[in-house]
KEKOLFI-188827 format. One line per field, with one value per residue: residue number from 1; chain; z, x, y of N, C-alpha, C, O in turn. Coordinates in Angstrom, 2 decimals. Layout:
k <- NUM_...
c <- A_...
n.c3 <- Z_...
n.c1 <- X_...
n.c2 <- Y_...
ca.c3 <- Z_...
ca.c1 <- X_...
ca.c2 <- Y_...
c.c3 <- Z_...
c.c1 <- X_...
c.c2 <- Y_...
o.c3 <- Z_...
o.c1 <- X_...
o.c2 <- Y_...
! end
This chain:
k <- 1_2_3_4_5_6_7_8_9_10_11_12_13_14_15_16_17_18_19_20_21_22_23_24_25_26_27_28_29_30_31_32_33_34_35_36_37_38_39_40_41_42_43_44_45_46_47_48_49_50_51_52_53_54_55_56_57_58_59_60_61_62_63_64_65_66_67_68_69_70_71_72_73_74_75_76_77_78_79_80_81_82_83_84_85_86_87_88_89_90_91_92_93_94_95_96_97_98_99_100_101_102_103_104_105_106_107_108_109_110_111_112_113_114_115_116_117_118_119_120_121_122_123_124_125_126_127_128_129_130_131_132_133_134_135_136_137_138_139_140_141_142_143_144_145_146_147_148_149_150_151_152_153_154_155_156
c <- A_A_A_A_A_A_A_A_A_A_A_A_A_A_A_A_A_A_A_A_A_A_A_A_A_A_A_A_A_A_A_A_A_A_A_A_A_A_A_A_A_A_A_A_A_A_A_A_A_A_A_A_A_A_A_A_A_A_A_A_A_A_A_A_A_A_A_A_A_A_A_A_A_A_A_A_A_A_A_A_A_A_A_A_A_A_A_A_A_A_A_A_A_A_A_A_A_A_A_A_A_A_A_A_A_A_A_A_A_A_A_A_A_A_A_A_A_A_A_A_A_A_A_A_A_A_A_A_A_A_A_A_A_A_A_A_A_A_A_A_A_A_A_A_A_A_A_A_A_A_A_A_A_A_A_A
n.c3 <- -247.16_-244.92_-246.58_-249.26_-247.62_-246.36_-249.13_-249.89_-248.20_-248.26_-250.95_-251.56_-249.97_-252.06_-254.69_-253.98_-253.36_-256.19_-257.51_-257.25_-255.19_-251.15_-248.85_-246.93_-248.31_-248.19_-249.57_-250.31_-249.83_-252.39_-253.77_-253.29_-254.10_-256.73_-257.72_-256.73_-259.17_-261.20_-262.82_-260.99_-258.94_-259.36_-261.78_-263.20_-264.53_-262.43_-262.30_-264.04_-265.53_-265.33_-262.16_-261.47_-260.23_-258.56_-258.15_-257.13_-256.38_-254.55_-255.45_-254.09_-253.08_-252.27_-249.57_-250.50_-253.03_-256.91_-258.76_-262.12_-264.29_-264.84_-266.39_-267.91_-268.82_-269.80_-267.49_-266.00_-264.47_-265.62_-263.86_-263.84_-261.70_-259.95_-256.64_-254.20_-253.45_-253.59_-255.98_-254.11_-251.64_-252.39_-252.12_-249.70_-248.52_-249.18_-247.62_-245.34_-244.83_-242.99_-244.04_-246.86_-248.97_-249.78_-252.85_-254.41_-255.16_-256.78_-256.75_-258.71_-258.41_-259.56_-260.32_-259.19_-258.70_-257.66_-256.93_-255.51_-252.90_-252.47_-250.96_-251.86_-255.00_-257.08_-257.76_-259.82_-259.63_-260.72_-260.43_-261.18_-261.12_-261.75_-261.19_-258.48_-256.54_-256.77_-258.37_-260.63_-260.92_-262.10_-262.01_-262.01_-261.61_-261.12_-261.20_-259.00_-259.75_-261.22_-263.51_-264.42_-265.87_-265.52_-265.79_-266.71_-264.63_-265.08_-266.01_-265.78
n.c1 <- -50.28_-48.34_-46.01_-46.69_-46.94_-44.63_-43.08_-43.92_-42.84_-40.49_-40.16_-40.69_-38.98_-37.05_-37.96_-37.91_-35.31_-34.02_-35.66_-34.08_-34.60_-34.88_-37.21_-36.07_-34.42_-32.05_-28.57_-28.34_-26.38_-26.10_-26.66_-24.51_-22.44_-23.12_-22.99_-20.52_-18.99_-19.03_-16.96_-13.82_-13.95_-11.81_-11.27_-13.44_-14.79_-15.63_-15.76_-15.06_-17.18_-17.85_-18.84_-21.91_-24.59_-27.50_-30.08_-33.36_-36.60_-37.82_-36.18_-34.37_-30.91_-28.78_-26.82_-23.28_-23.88_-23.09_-23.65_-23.95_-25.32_-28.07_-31.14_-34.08_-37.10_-39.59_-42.74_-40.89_-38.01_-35.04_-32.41_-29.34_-26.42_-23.93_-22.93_-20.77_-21.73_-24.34_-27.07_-28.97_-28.22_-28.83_-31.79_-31.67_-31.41_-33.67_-35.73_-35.31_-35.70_-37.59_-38.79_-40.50_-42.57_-42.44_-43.78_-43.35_-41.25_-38.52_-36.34_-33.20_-30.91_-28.93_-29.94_-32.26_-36.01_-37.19_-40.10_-41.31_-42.36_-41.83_-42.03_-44.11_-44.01_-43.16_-40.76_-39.03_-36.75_-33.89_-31.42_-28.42_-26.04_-22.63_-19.62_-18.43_-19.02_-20.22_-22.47_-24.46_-26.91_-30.79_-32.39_-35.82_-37.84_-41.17_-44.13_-46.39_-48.47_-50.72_-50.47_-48.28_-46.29_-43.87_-41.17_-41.73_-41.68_-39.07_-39.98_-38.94
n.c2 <- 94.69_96.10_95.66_97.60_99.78_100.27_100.33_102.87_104.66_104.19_104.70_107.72_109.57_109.09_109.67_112.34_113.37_112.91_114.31_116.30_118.52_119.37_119.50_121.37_122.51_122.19_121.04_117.60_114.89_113.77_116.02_117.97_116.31_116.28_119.33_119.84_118.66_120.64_123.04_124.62_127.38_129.21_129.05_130.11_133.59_135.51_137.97_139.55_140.93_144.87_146.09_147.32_149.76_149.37_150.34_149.63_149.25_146.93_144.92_142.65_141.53_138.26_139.09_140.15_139.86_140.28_142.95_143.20_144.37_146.03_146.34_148.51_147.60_148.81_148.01_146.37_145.75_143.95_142.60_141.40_139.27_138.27_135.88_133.84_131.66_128.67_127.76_126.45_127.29_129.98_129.33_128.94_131.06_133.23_131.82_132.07_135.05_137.29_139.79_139.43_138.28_135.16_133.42_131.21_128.54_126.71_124.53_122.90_121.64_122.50_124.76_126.92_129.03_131.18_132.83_136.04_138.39_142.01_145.04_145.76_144.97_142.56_139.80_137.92_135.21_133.64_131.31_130.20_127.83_128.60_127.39_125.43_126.65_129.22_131.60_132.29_135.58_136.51_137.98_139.53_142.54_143.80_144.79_144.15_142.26_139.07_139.39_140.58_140.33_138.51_136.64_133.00_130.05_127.41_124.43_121.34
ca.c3 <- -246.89_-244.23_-247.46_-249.68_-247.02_-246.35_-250.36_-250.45_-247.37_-248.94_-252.38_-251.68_-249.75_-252.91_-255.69_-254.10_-253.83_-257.96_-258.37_-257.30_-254.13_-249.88_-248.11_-245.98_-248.82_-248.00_-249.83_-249.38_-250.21_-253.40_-254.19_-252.79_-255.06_-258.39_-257.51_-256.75_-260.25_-261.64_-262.61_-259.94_-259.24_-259.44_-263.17_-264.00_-264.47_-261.80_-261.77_-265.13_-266.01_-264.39_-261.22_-261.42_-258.81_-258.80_-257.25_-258.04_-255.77_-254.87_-255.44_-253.05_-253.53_-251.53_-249.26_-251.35_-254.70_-256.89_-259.83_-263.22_-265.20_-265.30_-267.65_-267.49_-269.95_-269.61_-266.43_-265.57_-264.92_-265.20_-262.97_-263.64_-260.57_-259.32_-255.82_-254.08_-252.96_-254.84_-255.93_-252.85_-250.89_-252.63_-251.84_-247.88_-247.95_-249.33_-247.06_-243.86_-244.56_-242.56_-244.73_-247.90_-249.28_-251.04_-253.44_-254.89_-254.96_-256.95_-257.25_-259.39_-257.80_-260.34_-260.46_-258.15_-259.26_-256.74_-257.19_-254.14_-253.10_-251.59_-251.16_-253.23_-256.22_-257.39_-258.34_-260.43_-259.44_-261.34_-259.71_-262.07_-260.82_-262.72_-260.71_-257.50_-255.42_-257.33_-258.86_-261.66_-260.70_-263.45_-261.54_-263.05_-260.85_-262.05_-260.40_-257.57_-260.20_-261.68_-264.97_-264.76_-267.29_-265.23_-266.48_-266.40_-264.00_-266.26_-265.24_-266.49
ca.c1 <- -50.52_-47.40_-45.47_-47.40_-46.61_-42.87_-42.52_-43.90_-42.14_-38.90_-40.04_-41.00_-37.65_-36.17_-38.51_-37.93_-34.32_-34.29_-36.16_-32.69_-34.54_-35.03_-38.19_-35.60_-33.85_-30.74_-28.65_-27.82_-24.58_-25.96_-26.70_-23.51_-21.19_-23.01_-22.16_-18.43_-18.32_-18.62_-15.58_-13.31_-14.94_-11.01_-11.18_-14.52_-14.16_-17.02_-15.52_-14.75_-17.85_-18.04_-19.67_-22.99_-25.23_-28.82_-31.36_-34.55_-37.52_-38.35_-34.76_-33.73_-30.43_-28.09_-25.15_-22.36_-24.25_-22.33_-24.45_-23.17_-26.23_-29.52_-31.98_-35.39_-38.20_-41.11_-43.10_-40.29_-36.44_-34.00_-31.39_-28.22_-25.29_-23.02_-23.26_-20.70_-23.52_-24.56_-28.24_-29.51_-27.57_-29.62_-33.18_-31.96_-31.66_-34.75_-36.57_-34.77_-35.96_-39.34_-39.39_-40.72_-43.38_-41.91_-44.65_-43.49_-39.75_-38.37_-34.77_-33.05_-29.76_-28.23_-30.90_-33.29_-36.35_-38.03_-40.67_-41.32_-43.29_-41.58_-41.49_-44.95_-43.39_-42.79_-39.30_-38.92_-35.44_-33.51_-30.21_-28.02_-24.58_-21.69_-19.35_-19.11_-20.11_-21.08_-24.17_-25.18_-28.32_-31.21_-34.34_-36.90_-38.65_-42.05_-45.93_-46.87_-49.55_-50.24_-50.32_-46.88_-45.16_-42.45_-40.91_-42.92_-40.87_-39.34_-40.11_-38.09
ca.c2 <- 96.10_96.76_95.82_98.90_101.07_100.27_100.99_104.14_105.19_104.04_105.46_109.06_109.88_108.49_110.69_113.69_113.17_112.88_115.94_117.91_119.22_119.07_119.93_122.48_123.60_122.10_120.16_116.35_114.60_113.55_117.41_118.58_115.35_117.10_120.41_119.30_117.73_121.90_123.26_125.16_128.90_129.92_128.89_130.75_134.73_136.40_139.42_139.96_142.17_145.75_146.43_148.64_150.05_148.59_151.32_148.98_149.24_145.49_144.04_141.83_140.30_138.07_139.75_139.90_139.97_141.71_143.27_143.50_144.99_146.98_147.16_148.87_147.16_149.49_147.78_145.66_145.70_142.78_142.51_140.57_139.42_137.09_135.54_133.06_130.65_127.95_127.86_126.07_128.41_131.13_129.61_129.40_132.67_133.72_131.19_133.07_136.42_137.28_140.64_138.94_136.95_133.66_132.91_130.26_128.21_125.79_123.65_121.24_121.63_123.65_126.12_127.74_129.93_132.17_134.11_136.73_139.58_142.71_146.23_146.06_144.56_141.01_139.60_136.64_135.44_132.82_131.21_129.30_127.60_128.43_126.64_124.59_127.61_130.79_131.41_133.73_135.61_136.74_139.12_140.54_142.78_144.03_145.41_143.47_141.18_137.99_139.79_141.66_139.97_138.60_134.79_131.83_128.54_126.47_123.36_120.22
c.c3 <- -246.31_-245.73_-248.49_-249.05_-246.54_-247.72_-250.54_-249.31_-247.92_-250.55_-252.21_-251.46_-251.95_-254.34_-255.55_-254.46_-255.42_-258.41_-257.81_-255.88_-252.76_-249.77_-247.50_-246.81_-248.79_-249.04_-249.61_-250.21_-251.71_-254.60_-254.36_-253.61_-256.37_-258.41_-257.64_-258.14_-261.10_-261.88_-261.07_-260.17_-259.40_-260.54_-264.30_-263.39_-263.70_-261.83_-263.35_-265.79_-264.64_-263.02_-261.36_-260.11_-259.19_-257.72_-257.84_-257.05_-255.81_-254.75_-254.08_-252.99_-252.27_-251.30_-250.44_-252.70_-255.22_-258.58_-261.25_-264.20_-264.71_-266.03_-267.42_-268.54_-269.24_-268.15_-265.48_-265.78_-264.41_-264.59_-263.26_-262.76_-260.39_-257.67_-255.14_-252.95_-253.99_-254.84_-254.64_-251.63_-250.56_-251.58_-250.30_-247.66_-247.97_-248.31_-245.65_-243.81_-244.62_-243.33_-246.03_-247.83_-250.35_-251.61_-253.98_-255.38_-255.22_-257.49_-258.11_-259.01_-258.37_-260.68_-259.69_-258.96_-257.92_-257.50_-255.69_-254.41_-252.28_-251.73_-251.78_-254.61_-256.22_-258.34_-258.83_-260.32_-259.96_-260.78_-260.03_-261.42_-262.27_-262.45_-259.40_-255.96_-255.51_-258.26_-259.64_-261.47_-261.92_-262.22_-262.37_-261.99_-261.63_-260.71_-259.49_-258.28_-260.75_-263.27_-265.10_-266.31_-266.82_-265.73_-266.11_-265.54_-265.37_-265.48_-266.26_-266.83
c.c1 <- -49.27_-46.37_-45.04_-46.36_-44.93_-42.93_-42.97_-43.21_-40.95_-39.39_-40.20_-39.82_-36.85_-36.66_-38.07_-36.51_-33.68_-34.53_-35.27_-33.54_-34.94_-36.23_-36.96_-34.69_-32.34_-29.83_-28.13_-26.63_-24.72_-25.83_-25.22_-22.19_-21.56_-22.57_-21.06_-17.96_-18.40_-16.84_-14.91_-13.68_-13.41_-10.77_-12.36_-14.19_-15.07_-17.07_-15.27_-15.72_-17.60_-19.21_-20.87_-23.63_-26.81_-29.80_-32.94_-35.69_-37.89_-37.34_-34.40_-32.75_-29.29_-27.28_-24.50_-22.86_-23.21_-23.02_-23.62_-24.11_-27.76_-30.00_-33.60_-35.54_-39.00_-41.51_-41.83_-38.66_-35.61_-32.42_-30.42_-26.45_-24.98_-22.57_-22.25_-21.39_-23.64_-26.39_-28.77_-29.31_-28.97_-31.10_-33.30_-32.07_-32.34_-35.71_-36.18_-35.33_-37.57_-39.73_-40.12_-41.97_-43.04_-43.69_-44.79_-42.00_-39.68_-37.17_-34.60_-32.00_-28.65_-28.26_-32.10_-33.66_-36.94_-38.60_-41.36_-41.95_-42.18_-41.81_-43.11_-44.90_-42.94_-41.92_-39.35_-37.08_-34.83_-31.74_-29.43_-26.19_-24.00_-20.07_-19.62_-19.47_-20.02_-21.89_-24.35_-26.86_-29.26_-32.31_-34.54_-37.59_-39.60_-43.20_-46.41_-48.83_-49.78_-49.96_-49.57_-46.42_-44.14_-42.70_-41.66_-41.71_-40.89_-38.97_-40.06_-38.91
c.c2 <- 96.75_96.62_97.19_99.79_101.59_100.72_102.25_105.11_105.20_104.66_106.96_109.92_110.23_109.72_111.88_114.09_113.34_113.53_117.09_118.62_118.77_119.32_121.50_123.13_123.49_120.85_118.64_115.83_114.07_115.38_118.14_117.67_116.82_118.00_120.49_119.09_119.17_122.11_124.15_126.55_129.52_129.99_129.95_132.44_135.84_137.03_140.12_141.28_143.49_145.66_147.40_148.62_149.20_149.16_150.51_148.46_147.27_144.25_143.59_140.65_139.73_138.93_139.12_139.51_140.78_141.76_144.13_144.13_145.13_146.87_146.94_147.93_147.47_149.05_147.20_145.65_144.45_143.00_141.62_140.85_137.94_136.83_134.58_132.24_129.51_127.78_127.36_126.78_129.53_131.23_129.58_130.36_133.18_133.17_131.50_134.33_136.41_138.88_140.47_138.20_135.82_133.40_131.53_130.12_127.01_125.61_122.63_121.12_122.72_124.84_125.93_128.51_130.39_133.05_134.85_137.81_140.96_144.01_146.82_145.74_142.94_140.85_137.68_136.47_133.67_132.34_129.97_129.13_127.79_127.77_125.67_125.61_129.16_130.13_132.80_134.01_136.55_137.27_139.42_140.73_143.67_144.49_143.84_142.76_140.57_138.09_140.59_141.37_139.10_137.13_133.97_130.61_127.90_124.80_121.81_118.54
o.c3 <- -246.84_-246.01_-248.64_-249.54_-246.44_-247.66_-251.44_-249.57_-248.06_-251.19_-253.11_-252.26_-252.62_-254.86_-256.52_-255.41_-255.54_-259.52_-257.83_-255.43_-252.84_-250.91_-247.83_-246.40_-249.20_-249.26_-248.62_-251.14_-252.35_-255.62_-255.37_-253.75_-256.75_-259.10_-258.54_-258.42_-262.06_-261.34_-260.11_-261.31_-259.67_-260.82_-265.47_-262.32_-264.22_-261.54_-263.51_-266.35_-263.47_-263.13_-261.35_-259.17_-260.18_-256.71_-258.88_-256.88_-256.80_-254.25_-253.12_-252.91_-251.41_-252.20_-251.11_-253.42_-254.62_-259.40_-261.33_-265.19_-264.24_-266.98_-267.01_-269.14_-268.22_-267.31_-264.30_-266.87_-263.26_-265.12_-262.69_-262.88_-260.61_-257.32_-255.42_-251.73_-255.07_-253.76_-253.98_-250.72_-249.59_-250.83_-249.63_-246.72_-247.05_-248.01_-244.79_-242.68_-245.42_-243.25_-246.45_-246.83_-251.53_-250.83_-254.05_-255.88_-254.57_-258.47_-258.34_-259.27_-257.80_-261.08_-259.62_-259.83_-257.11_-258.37_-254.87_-255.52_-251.23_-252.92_-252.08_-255.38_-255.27_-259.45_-258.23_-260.76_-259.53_-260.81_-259.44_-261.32_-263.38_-263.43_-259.20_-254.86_-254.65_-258.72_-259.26_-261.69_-262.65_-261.68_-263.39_-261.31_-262.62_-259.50_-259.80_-257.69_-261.74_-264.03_-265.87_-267.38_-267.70_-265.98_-265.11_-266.24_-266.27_-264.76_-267.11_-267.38
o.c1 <- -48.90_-45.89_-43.94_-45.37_-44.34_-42.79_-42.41_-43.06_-40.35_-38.44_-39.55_-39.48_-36.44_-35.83_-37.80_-36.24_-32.72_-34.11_-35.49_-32.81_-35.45_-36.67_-37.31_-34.12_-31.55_-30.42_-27.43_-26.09_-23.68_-25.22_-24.87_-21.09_-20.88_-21.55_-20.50_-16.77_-17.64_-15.87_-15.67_-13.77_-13.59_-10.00_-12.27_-13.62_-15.24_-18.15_-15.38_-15.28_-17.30_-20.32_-20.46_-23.42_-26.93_-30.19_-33.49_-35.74_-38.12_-37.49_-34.18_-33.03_-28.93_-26.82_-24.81_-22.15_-22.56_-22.92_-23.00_-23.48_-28.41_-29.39_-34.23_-34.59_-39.33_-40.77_-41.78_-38.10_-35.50_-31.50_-30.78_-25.65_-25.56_-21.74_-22.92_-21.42_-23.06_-26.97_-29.10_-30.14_-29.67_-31.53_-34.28_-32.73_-32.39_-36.61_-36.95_-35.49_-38.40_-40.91_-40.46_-42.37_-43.39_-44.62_-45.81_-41.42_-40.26_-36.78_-35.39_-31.75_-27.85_-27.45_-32.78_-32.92_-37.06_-38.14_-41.89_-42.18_-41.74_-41.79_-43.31_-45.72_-42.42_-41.97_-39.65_-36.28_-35.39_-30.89_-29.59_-25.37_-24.42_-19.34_-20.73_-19.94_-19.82_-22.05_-24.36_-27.78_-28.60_-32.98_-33.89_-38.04_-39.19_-42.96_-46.65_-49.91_-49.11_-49.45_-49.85_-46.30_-43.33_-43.75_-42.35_-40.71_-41.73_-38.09_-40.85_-38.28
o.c2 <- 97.80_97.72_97.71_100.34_102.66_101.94_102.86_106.31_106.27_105.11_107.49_110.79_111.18_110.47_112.59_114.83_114.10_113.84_118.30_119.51_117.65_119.46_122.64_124.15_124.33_119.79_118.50_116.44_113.89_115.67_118.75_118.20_117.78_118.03_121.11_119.27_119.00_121.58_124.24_126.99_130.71_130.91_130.34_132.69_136.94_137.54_141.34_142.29_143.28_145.14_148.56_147.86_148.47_148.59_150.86_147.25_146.57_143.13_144.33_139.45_140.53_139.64_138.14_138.81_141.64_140.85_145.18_144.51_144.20_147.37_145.96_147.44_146.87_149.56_147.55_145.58_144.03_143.63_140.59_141.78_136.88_137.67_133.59_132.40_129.51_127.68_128.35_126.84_129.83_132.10_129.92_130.79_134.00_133.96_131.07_134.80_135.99_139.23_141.58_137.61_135.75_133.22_130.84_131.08_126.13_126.24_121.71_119.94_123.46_125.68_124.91_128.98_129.47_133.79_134.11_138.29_140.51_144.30_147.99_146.23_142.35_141.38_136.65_137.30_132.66_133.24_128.91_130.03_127.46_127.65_125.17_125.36_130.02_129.00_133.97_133.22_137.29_136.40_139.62_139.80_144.28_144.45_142.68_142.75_140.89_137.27_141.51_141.98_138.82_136.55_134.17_130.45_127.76_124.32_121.39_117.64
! end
């Protein structure tokens, strides 16, 4: 029995580990090697698209986002920006702010999805490394219900 219970003590650590995420959101030195193995963020071009403004009831994006596109679709508008953070980064931040409702948050190290409540409106937020510490971000903010429309988790 003490056997049993030593292996699933030593196995669960170990599962979660594997599935790319923390309990706190942080990440651990195996998280933080893969990351490293990205290319260099001085090689990738963040800045390259224009800057826009992003007036969007609901939006809630990291400091120092910097938003490269708009676009309405009828109920719902997608948001695309660039962040230096690296996804895990992202979901501390969301999991710091007491103005929000996190609905539901999930990592693989490379990518973070959040989905959140604010403002009255629900943001589906997608947070994809593009090197070893920026992050291309994808919202969709939409009506504050489970039948918006907004993206489904894609889950690996």
């Amino acid at each position: 029995m003490r056997l049993r219970m030593l292996a699933v003590v030593v196995t669960v650590p170990l599962l979660l580990a594997a599935c790319g995420g923390t309990e706190a959101g942080q990440p651990t030195g195996r998280e933080a090697g893969m990351l490293a193995n990205l290319p260099s963020c001085d090689r990738v071009p963040l800045d390259a698209d224009a800057e826009v403004s992003a007036d969007v009831a609901g939006l809630m994006l990291p400091d120092g986002a910097r938003v490269t596109s708009v676009v309405p679709q009828g109920a719902l508008t997608t948001v695309e920006a660039t962040v230096r953070m690296t996804p895990l980064d992202v979901r501390a931040y969301y999991e710091q702010l007491s103005d929000i409702d996190l609905l539901r948050v999930e990592d693989e190290v490379f990518e973070t999805e959040v989905l959140m409540r604010a403002q009255q409106r629900r943001t589906y937020l997608r947070a994809t490394a593009v090197c070893a510490d920026a992050t291309t971000l994808t919202a969709v903010v939409g009506p504050d219900s489970d039948d918006a429309g907004l993206p489904e988790f894609q889950s690996y």
